[in-house]
C-alpha positions as CSV (number, residue, x, y, z in Angstrom):
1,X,-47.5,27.1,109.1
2,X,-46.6,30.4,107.6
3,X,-43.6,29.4,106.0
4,X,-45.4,26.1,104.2
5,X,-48.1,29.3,103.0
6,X,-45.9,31.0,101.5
7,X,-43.3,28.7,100.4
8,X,-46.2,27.0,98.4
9,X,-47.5,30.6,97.3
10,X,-44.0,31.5,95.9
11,X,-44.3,27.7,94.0
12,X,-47.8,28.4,92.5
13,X,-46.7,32.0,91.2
14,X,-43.2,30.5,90.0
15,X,-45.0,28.0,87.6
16,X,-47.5,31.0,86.6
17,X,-44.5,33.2,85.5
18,X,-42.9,30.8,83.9
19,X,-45.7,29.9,81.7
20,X,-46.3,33.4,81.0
21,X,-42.7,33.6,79.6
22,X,-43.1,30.4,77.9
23,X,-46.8,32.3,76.2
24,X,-44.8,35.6,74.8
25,X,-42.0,32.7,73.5
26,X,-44.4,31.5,71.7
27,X,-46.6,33.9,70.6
28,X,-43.2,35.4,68.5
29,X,-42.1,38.5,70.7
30,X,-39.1,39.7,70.8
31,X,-36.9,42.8,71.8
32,X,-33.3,41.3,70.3
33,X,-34.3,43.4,67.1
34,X,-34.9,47.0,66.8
35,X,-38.0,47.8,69.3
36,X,-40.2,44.9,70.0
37,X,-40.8,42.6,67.0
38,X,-43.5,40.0,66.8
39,X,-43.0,37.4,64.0
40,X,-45.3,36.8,61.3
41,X,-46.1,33.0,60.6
42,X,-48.7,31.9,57.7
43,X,-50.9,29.6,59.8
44,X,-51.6,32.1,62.7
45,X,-53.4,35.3,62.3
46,X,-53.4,38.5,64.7
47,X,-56.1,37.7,66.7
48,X,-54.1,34.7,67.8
49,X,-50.8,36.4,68.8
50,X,-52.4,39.0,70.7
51,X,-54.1,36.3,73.1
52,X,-51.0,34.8,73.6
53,X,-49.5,38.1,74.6
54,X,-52.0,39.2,76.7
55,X,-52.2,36.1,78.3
56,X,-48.4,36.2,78.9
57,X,-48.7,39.6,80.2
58,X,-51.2,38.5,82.6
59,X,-49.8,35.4,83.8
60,X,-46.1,37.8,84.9
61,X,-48.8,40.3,86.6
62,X,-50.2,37.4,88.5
63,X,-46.6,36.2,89.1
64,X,-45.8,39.4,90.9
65,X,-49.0,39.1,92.9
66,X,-48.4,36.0,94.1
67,X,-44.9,36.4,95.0
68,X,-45.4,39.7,96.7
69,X,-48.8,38.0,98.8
70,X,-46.3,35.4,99.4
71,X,-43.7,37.7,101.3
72,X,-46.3,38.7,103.1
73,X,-47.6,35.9,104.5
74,X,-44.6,35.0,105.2
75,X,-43.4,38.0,107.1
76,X,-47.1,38.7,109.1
77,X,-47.6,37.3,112.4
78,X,-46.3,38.2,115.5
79,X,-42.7,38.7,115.7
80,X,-41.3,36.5,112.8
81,X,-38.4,34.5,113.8
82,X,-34.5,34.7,111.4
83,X,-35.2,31.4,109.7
84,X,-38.6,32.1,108.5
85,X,-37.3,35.6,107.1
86,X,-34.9,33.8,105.5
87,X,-37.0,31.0,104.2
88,X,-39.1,33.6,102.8
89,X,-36.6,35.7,101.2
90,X,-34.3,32.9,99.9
91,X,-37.6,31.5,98.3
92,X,-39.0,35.1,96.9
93,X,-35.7,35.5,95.7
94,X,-35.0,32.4,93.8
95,X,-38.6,32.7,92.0
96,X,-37.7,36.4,91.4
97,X,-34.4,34.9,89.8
98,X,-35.3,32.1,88.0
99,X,-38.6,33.4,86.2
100,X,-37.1,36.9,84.9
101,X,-33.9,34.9,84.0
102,X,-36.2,32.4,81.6
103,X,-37.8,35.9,80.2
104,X,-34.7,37.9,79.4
105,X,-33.9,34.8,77.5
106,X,-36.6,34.7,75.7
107,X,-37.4,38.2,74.7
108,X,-33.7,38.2,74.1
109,X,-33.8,35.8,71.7
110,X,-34.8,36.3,68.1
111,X,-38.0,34.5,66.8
112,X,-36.9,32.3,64.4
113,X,-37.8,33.0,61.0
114,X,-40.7,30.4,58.8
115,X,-38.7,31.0,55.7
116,X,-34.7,31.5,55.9
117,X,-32.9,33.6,54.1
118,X,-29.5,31.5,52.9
119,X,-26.8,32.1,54.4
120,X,-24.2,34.6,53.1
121,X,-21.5,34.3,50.7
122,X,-22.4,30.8,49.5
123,X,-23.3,30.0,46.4
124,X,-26.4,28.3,45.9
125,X,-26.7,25.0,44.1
126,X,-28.2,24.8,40.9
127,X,-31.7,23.6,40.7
């Protein structure tokens, strides 16, 4: 019964980290450029972006949370057998893999741009 607790915890706080990556994708962070950069778009304001951050911040926080209460349920108990260590650990670790994975690639990717600058050496067309 332990290993269906926490086997379904480390499930519920995979989804939560993953949507907090997907929140600071969105709201425009990034740390490919010098420091961290937040993008600029016309139709969003500050207020905006700094929900989704701190919504994205607190989603990972509960992500750790999660995983860490799902270790330990998973290890309490009296005298926990090999296989559920190992269920537990393969599943912390593949949560632990897969959601800081997803946000390395997105802080490390940067936020595309609303207006483009041309590419360069090529000459524009005439207009």
């Amino acid at each position: 019964m332990r290993i269906v607790g926490s086997v379904s915890l480390t499930i519920a706080a995979t989804l939560l980290g993953l949507l907090g990556s997907l929140f600071l994708g969105l709201a425009g962070l990034s740390l490919a450029g010098p420091g961290a950069t937040v993008i600029e778009y016309s139709d969003s304001d500050d207020g905006e972006r700094s929900i989704g951050i701190g919504m994205g911040i607190a989603a990972l926080v509960a992500w750790l949370v999660l995983l860490l209460s799902a270790a330990l349920v998973g290890l309490r108990g009296p005298r926990p057998t090999r296989a559920r260590r190992a269920t537990v650990w393969i599943a912390v670790g593949l949560s632990a893999v897969l959601v800081l994975g997803v946000l390395i690639a997105v802080l490390a990717t940067p936020p595309a741009s609303e207006y483009p600058l041309p590419e360069w050496n090529r000459a524009q067309p005439a207009t």
